[in-house]
N, C-alpha and C positions, 0 to 999 in steps of 0.2 A: 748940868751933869745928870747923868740917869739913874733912877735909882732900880735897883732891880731885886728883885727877892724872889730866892731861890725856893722852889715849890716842894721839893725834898730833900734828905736830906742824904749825902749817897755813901756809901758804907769803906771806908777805905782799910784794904788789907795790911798785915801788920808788912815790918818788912823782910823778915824771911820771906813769906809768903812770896813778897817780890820776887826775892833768888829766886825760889823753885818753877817759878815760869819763867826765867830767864832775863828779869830786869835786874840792873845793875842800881844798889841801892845809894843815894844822894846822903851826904850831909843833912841836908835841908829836909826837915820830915816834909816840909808840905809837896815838893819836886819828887822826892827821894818814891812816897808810896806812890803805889799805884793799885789798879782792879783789876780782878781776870776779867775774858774777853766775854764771859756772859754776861759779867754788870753792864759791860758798855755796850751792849747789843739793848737791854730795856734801856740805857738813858739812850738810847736814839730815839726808842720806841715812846719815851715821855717828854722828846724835844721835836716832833715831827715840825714842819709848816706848820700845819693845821694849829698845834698847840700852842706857839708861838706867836704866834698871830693872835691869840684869842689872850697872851699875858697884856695888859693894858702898861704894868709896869715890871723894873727890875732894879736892883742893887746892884752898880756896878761892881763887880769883884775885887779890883784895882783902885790900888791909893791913885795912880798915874794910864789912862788909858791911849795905848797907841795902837794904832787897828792895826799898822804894819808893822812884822817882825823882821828885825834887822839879822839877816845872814841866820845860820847855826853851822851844825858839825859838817855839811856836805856845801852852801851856799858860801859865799863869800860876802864877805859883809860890805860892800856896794849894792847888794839885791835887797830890796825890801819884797817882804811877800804876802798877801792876804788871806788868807782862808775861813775858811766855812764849814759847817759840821758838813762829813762827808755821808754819803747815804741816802739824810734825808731832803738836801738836794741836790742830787745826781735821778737822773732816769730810774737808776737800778742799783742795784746790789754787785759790786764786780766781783766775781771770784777773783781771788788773791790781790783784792785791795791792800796797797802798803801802806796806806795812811790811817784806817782803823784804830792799828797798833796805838799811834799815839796818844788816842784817847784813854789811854790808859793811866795817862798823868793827869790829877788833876786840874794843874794849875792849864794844860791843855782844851780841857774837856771846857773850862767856864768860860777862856779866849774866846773858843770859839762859838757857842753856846750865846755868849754876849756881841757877838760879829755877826751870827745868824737871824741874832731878833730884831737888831738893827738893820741890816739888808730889807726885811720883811716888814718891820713899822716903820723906819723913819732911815728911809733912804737919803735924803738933805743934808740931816746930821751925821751921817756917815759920812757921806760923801766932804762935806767939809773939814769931818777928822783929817781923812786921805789927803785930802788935799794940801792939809796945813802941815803936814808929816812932811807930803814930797817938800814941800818947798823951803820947812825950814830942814833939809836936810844936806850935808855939805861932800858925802859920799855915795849916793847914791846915783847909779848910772842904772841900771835897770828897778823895774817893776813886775812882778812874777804874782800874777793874779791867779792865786789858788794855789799852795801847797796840797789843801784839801775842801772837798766842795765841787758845786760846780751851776753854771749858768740855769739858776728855775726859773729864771722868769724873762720876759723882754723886759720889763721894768726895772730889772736888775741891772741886765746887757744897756742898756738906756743910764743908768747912772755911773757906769763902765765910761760909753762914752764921753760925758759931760767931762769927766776928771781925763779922758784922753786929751780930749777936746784942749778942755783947759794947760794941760802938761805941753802941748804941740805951742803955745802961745808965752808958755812963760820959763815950762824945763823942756825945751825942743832938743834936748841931746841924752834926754831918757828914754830909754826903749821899755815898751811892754810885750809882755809874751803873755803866753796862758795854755793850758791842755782844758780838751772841750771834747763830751762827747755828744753833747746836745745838737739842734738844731739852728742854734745861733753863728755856726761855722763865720760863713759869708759874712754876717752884720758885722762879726771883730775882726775879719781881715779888711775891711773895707775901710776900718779905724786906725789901719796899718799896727794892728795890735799882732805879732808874728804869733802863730797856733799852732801848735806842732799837731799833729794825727795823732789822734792817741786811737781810732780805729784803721784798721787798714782794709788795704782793696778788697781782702779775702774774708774779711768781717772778723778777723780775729783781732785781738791787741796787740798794742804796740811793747808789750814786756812780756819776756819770754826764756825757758830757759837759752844758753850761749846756744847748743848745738842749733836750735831749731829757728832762730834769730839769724843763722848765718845761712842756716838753708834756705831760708825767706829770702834773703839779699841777692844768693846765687838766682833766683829765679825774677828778682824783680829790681831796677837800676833805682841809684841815685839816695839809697836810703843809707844813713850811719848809724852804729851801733854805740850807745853814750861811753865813753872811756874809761866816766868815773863808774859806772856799774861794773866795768869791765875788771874792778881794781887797780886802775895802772897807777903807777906811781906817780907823785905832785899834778895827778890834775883835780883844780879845784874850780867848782862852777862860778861863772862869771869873771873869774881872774887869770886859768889858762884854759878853758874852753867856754867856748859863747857860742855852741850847735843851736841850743834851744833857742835863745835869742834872735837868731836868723834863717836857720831851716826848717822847715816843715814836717820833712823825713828823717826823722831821729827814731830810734829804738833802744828799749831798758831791758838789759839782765835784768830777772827777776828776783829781788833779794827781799 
C-alpha cells in the first residue's frame, strides 16, 4: 500500500461559507466543507504532472482505496468510473468546465490527486487496482473512463488498453466508453472502447446552451442531445439510457 504525504496543508472553509457559494452543506464535516474556486485553481497549480512526478512518495488518504467510483447522483450504480485531476491533464483549460466544481470537496480533490500520481508513477499498480475492482465486481456492466481528466500520455492510453485487453478475455460483457479531447481518439476506438466527440466538426464542444445544441442538429444529422441534461423525467445513466455507451454523437445541455 502507498503511503503518500500531503505537501500542504489546504485551508477549508467553514460551512456557511459553503451556503454562500451555493454548496449544500453535509453532515459529514469532512464531505460537508468545501473551498471557493480560487483555492482549487492554486491546488492544481501545486498538483501539475510535473509536480507529481517529482513526489517519490504519498499517504494514502483512504483507510480502503478503490480507484473506481461506484455510480453517484446522475450515474447508476452498474457504471464504475475513473478519474483524474481535470486541467492538469487535459490539453487545456475548457471554458465552462463541469467538473472543476468538484474539486471543491475535499474528500474529491485527494481521490483524485492520489488517482493522478499513480497514473504518472506507477501505472502496474493501478492498473492491477482496476483490475481487481472490475472483477471482483458483481454489478458492473459499464466502465466510464474519466468523470474528470483526460488521456496525457500514450503510456497512459497503453495501460487503458492492457485492462481493456484483459476485460475483453475475462468481463467480455463490460462495455467501456470515455470522452477525449486528446489525440489518442483512434488508439481507444480501436480497443473498441466507444468515445463519444466531445469536439465537434465546427471545433466547438459538444455542451451547449438547449437553443444553440438544437440549431447544431438542424444543420448537422445523426447527433442526440443527452435527455438526462435535458431534465427529463426518470432517465437515469446506464439504466434507462446507454447514448454514451454506444454513440459517438451525443450532446450536453450545459449545466
Amino acid at each position: 500500500m502507498y503511503v503518500m504525504t500531503l505537501t500542504f496543508v489546504e485551508k477549508l472553509e467553514t460551512l456557511q461559507e459553503c451556503k454562500q457559494i451555493g454548496l449544500k452543506p453535509s453532515i459529514n464535516k469532512t464531505k460537508g466543507r468545501c473551498v471557493k474556486m480560487e483555492t482549487v485553481k492554486e491546488f492544481l497549480k501545486e498538483n501539475s504532472l510535473k509536480k507529481l512526478q517529482s513526489k517519490s512518495s504519498y499517504k494514502m488518504p483512504f483507510k480502503k482505496y478503490l480507484p473506481l467510483d461506484k455510480g453517484n447522483s446522475k450515474l447508476y450504480k452498474n457504471i464504475l468510473s475513473f478519474s483524474l485531476l481535470p486541467v492538469v491533464t487535459c490539453d487545456s483549460w475548457c471554458k465552462g468546465c463541469y467538473d472543476i466544481r468538484s474539486l471543491r470537496h475535499a474528500t474529491v480533490r485527494e481521490k483524485r490527486r492520489f488517482n493522478t500520481w499513480l497514473a504518472v508513477n506507477d501505472r502496474e499498480n493501478l492498473k492491477a487496482q482496476i483490475i481487481k475492482q472490475i472483477k471482483n465486481s458483481k454489478s458492473a456492466e459499464f466502465v466510464r473512463i474519466h468523470v474528470g481528466g483526460d488521456f496525457f500520455s500514450i503510456d497512459y492510453v497503453n495501460m487503458w488498453a492492457e485492462i481493456k485487453m484483459w476485460a475483453d478475455e475475462n468481463k467480455p460483457n463490460v462495455i467501456f466508453y470515455t470522452y477525449t479531447k486528446t489525440e489518442h481518439i483512434s488508439a481507444l476506438k480501436s480497443l473498441e472502447i466507444n468515445v463519444v466527440d466531445s469536439i465537434l466538426p465546427n471545433g466547438s464542444m459538444n455542451f451547449d446552451k438547449l437553443e444553440n445544441l438544437q440549431a447544431f442538429r438542424k444543420k448537422n444529422k445523426g447527433y442526440t442531445i443527452c435527455p438526462a441534461t435535458m431534465k427529463k423525467k426518470n432517465v437515469i445513466c446506464g439504466k434507462t439510457c446507454n447514448l454514451c455507451m454506444a454513440k459517438s454523437k451525443v450532446l450536453f445541455v450545459k449545466h
